[in-house]
N, C-alpha and C positions, 0 to 999 in steps of 0.2 A: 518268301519274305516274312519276317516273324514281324510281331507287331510294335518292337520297338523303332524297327527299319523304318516301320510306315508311317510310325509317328515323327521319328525325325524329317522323312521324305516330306510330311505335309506340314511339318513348321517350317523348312526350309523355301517352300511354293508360297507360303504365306509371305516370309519374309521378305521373298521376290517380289508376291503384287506387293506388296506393301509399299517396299522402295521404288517402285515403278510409278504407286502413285504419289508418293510425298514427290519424288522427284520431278513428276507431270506439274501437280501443284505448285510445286517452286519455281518453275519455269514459266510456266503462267503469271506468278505473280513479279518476277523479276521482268516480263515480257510489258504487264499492263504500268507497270511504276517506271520501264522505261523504255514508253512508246516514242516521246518527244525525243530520247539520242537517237534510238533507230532511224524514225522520218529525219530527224537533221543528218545523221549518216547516207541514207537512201538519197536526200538531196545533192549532197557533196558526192556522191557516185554518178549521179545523171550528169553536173558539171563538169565532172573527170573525165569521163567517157565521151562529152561535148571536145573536151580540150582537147583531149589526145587524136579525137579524130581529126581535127584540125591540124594537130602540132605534128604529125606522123608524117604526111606528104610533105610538108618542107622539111623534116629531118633527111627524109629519103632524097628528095630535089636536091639540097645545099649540102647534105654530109655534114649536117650538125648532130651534134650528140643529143640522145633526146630529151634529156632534162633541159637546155638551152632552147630546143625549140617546144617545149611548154612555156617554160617561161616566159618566152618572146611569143608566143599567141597569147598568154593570159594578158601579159600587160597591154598586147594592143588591142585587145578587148574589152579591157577596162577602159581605155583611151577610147576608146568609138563609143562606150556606153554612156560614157562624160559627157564627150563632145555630143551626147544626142539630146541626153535630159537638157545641157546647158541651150542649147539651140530650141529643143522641143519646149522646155518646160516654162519659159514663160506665155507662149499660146494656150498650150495646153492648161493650164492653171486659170490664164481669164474665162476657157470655155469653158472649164467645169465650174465655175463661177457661175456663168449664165446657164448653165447645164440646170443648177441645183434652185435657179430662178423659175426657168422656162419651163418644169415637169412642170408644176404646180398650176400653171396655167394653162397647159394643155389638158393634165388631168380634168382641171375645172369644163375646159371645153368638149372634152368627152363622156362627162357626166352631164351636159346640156342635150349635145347630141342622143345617149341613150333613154333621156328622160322623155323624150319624144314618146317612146313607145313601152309599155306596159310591162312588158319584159327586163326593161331596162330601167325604171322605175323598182320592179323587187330587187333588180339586183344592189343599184345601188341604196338601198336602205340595208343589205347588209355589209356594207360595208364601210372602212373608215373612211374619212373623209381626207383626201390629198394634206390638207394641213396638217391634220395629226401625222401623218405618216410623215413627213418630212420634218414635224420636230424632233421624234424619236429616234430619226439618222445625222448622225455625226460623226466628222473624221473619227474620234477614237472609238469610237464605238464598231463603228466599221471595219478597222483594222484589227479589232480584238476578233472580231469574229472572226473574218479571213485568215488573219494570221496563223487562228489556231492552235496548238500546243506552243508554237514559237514563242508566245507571246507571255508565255508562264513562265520563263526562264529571263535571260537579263535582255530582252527586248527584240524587237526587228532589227534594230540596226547590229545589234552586235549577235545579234544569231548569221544574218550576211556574212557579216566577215568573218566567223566560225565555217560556216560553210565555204565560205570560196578557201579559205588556206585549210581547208581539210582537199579540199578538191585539188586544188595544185601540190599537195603532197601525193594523193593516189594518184592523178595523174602521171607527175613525174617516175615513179618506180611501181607500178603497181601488180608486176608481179613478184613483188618482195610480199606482199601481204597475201595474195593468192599461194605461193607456197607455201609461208605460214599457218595458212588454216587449212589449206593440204594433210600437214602432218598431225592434222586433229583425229586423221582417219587411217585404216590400218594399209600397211606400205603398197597389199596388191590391190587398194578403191585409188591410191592415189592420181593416178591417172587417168580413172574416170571424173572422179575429182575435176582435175584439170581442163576436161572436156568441156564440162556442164559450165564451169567459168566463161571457157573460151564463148560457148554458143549464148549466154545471157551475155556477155562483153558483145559480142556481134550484131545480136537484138536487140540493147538498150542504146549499140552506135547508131542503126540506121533509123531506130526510132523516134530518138530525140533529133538528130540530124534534119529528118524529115518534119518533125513536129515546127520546128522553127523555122524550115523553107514554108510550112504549112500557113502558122503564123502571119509571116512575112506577106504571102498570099493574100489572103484573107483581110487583112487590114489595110492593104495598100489597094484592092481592088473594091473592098466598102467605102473607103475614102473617094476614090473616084467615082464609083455610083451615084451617091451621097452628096455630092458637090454637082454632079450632072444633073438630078433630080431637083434640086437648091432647099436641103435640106438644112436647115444651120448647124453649126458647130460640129461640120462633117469628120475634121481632124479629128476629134476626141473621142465619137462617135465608133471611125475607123482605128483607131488606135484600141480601145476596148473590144469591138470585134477581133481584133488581131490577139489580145494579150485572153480574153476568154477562149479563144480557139482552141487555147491549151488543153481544156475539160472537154471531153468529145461529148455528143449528144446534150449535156445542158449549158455550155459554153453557148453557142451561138442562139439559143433561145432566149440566156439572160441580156447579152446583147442586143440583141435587137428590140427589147422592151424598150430602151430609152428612146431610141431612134424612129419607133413607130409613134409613141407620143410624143416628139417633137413633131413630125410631117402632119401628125393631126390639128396642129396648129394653123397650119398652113389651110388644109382643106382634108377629109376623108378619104377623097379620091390620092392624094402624095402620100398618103400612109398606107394604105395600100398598094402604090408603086414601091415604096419603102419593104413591105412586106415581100414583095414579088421580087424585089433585090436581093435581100436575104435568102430566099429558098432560091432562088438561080445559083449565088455564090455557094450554098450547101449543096446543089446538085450535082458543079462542078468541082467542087471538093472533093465529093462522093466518090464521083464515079470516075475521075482523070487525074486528081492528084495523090486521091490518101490510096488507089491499087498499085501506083507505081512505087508507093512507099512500102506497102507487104508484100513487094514482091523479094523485100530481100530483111524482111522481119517476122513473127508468127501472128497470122491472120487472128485477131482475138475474135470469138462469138459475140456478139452486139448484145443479144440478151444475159448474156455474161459481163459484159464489159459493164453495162446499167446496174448489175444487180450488186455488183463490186464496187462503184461507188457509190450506191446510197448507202452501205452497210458502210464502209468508210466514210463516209461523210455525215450518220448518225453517230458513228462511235468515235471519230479523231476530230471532227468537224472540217473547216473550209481546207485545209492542208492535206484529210485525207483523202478528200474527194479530188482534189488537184493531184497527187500521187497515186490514184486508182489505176488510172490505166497501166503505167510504167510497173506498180508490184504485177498486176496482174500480166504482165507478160512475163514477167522474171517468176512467177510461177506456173505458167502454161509450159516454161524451157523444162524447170526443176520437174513437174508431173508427167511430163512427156517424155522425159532422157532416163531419171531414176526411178518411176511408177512403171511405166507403160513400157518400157525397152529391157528398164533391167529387170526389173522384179517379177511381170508380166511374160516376159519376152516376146515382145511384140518389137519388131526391131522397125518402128514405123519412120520417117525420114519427114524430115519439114522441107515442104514444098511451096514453090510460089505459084501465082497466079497462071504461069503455062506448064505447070505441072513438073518443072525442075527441080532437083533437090538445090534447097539454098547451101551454097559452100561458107565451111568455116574460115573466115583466114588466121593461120596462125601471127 
């Protein structure tokens, strides 16, 4: 190779990294400016995947076409979510009412109580005092935060209803958009392609499936504790257990902060029964409802599952910590099926809790 070969060889390797990495960088930056469509996209796919696993078994039962029986589960889903807020939401509203009354005077009472003792005297002198904290929380304020990127765009209400008619469109046809982005790749991946679809489609049905029998769980059996122990404002109480159950690991911790300084109202000894409520409901969580849910989804690593969302929950804020679990399983499929099988060849099979391989259904 004479030397002019060599030198074209190495402007052209140059030219290679070069465009590898403008093109990395452009990606990246198209990725950070549009983080907020993504997570709105990501959201309207867990709904989709809600609906259609719903809408699927009466298509099959009645022999409706399946765009009809989307349809006809969205709307009567919408219909039940009406008839709930309209039923629920005048209770619910006077408790958090007295909710937003009653901390402030428990907090005072547990600052009595620590003051007793020497430990509890330093502690609280660093800290704020119940009043201040409670004028710096406010509905908007509150929902700016939670919200999250939602909230940068033209608001909560109309990010909802972006998302649900994004969701009842992938719903209804959604592998029209799965072939589409098929043919992004060369004709003999297509099919792997397809796979890797089919198994995140499988794994984000049973998991969100499960995550809201989860839900459901949890806030109807805190409700019942809650009112057995004569906790007040045990409704509102259990209804925030039920809707934080969504965030695995800091969901039932933020929870039941309210609920322990209400029963310290009562006496020491009912915040403590309160306490002893909460970790019973998490242990039966644990260990009876959320293995019968991996058994047919991919078991996430716990100290993965954590490290996932505080990283998303410092960099997206309240929205990404609420979508941590759900990416991180639609990338343990992607790392497992085109990392580890293909690239690796390690042809390892996702298995559940008695050692079965979980089937795809097509």
């Amino acid at each position: 190779m004479n030397k002019t070969e060599v030198e074209s060889s190495f402007v052209k390797k140059v030219l290679v990294v070069t465009g590898v990495v403008v093109l990395t960088v452009l990606t990246a930056t198209l990725l950070y400016f549009t983080l907020d469509v993504l997570l709105l996209l990501f959201s309207a796919i867990l709904i989709a995947v809600f609906l259609r696993s719903l809408a699927m078994p009466i298509s099959r039962r009645l022999k409706l076409d399946e765009t009809w029986s989307v349809l006809l589960v969205s709307v009567v889903m919408i219909l039940v979510l009406a008839g709930a807020v309209s039923v629920l939401a005048p209770s619910v509203a006077e408790q958090g009412r007295k909710l937003r009354t009653e901390l402030p005077r428990s907090g005072t009472q547990i600052a009595e109580f620590a003051s007793q003792y020497s430990w509890g005297r330093e502690v609280i002198a660093q800290l704020p005092t119940i009043e201040e904290v409670m004028q710096k929380i406010d509905t908007t304020s509150l929902m700016t935060s939670v919200g999250g990127v939602f909230s940068t765009t033209v608001g909560v209400v109309g990010n909802f209803f972006i998302v649900l008619l994004l969701a009842i469109y992938l719903a209804i046809e959604p592998q029209l958009y799965i072939n589409g982005f098929s043919k992004l790749f060369p004709k003999e991946r297509r099919a792997r392609v397809l796979q890797v679809f089919a198994r995140m489609g499988e794994t984000l049905r049973w998991w969100i499936v499960g995550k809201i029998g989860l839900m459901i769980f949890i806030g109807v059996l805190t409700w019942i504790g809650l009112s057995i122990i004569g906790v007040p404002l045990a409704l509102t109480l259990g209804l925030i257990a039920g809707l934080l159950s969504f965030i695995p690991n800091f969901g039932p911790i933020l929870s039941a902060i309210p609920a322990i300084l209400l029963a310290f109202i009562n006496s020491p000894i009912t915040a403590l029964y309160v306490i002893i409520l909460y970790v019973g409901v998490q242990i039966i969580e644990s260990n009876l409802v959320t293995p019968l849910i991996e058994r047919r989804t991919v078991e996430l690593p716990p100290a993965l599952t954590v490290v996932s969302q505080i990283a998303l929950g410092v960099t997206l804020g309240g929205l990404g910590l609420v979508l941590a679990t759900p990416l991180l399983a639609v990338v343990m499929v992607v790392v497992t099926m085109v990392y580890v099988e293909d690239i690796l060849d390690d042809e390892t099979e996702f298995r559940n809790v008695e050692g079965e391989p979980v089937v795809v259904e097509s």
